[in-house]
C-alpha positions in Angstrom: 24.7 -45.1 96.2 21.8 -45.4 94.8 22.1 -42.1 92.9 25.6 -42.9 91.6 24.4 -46.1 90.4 21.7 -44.4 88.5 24.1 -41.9 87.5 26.3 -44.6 85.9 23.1 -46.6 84.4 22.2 -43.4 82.9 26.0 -42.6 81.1 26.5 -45.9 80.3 22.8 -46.0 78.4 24.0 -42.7 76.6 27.3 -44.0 75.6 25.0 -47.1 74.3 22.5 -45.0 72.7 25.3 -42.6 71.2 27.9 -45.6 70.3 24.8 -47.3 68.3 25.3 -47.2 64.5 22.6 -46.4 62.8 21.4 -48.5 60.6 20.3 -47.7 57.0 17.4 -49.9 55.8 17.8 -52.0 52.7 14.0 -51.3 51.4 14.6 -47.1 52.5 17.6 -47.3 50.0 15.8 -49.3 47.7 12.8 -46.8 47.5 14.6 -43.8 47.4 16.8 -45.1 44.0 13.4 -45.8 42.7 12.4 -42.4 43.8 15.7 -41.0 42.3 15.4 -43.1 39.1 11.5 -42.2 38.7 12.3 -38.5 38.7 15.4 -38.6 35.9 12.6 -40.9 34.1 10.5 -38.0 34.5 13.2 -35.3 33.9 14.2 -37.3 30.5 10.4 -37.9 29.5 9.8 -34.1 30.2 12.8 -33.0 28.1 12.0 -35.9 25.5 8.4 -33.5 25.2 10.0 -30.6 25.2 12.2 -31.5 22.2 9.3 -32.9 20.6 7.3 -30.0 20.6 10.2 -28.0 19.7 10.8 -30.0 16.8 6.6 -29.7 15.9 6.9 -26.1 16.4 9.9 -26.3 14.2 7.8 -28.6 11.2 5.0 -26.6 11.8 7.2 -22.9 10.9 8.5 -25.1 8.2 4.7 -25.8 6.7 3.9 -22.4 7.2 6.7 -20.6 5.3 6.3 -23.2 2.5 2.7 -22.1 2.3 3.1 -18.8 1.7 5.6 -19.7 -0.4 3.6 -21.3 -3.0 0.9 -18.5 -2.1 3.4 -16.2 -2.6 4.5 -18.0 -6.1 1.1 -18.5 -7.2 0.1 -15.1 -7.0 3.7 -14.3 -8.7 2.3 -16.6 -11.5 -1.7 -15.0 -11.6 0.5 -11.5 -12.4 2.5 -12.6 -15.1 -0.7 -13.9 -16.4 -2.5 -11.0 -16.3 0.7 -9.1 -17.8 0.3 -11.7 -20.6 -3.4 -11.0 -21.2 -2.5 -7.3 -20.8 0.4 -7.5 -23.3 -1.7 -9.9 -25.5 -4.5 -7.7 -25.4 -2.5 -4.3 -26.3 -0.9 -6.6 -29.6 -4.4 -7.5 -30.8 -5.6 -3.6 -30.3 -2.6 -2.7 -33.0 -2.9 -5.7 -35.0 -7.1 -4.1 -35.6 -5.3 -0.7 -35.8 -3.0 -1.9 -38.3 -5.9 -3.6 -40.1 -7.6 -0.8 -40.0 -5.0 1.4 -40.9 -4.6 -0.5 -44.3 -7.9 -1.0 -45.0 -8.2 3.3 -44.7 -5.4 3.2 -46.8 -7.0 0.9 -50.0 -10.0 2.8 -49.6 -8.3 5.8 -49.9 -6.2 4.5 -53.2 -10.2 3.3 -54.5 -11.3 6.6 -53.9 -8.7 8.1 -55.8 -9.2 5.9 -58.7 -12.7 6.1 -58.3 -12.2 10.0 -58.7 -9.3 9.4 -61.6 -11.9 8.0 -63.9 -14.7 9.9 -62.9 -12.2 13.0 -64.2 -11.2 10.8 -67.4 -15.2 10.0 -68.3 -16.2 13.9 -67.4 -13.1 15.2 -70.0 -14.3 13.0 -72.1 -18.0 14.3 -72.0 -16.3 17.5 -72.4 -14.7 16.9 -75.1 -17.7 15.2 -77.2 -19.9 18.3 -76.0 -17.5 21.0 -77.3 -17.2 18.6 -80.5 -20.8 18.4 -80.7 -21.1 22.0 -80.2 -18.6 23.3 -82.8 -20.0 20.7 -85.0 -23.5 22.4 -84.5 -22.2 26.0 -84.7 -20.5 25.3 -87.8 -23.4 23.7 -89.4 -25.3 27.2 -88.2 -28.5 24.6 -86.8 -27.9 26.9 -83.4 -30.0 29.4 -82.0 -28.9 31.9 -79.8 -31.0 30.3 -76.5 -29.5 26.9 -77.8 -26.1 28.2 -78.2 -26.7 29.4 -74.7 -27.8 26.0 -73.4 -24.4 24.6 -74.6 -22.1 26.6 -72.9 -24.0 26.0 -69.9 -23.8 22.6 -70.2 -20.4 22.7 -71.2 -19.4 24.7 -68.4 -21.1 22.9 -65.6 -19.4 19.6 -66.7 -16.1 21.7 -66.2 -16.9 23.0 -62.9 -17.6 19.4 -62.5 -14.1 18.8 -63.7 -12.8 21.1 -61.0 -14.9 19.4 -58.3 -13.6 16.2 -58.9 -10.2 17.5 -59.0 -10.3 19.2 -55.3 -11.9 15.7 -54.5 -9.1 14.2 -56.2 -6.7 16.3 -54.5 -8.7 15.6 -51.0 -8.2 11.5 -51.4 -4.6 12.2 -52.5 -3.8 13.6 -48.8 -5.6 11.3 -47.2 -3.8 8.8 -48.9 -0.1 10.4 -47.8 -1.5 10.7 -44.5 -2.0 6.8 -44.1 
């Protein structure tokens, strides 16, 4: 008897032990919603940093393209600059050769009526020598090494003449030319 009653103390413990509910402590529960809420704290703080530096990334991409950007229209603007310069440059070169051009060109009309009167003064000469000359001959006060020395004079002031009119002709293209 012995046996069954230990038999029966022993089922009837395990029916106790097994029948028990068990029992969830208040402070367990407690702790693990803190647990819980510490870790979606910690979820929504990581995420909060994670959309922050997103957003920084995104600011910084921003800062960066506007940079180049104004690099990117400032050296836009240092070309069309230089363009200017170059353009302004090129204008004064033909403005000078322009100048120049029409200064050539009064020269040229000076040395033409430079030449023009030189021709006008040397007929002129002419003229009073062959005067002279006949005056002479007629008058018989020539000699024939004088009468010599006349035409000689007289001609070299007409191959003068013809000098200055090849110069004359010379200015004269010079002149169509500008």
């Amino acid at each position: 008897m012995k046996i069954k009653f230990l038999i029966l103390v022993g089922l009837f413990s395990l029916q106790a032990a097994l029948a028990q509910e068990t029992l969830i402590d208040s402070v367990t529960v407690q702790q693990e919603k803190l647990v819980l809420e510490q870790q979606k704290i910690e979820k929504e703080r990581l995420k909060a940093e994670e959309r922050q530096i997103r957003e920084s990334q995104k600011a910084e991409k921003e800062r960066q393209k506007e940079i180049k950007d104004t690099e990117k229209a400032q050296k836009n603007a240092e070309k069309a600059q230089k363009d200017a310069e170059r353009v302004q440059k090129k204008a004064e070169k033909e403005v000078k050769k322009a100048e120049r051009a029409i200064a050539q060109r009064e020269r040229a009309k000076q040395n033409v009526e430079k030449v023009k009167d030189k021709i006008a003064d040397n007929k002129k000469d002419i003229e009073k020598d062959k005067e002279k000359f006949e005056k002479l001959k007629r008058k018989g006060k020539l000699s024939p090494d004088d009468e010599l020395k006349w035409r000689e004079k007289i001609l070299k002031k007409e191959n003068k003449a013809l000098k200055l009119e090849m110069d004359l002709e010379k200015f004269k293209n010079k002149l169509r030319k500008y």
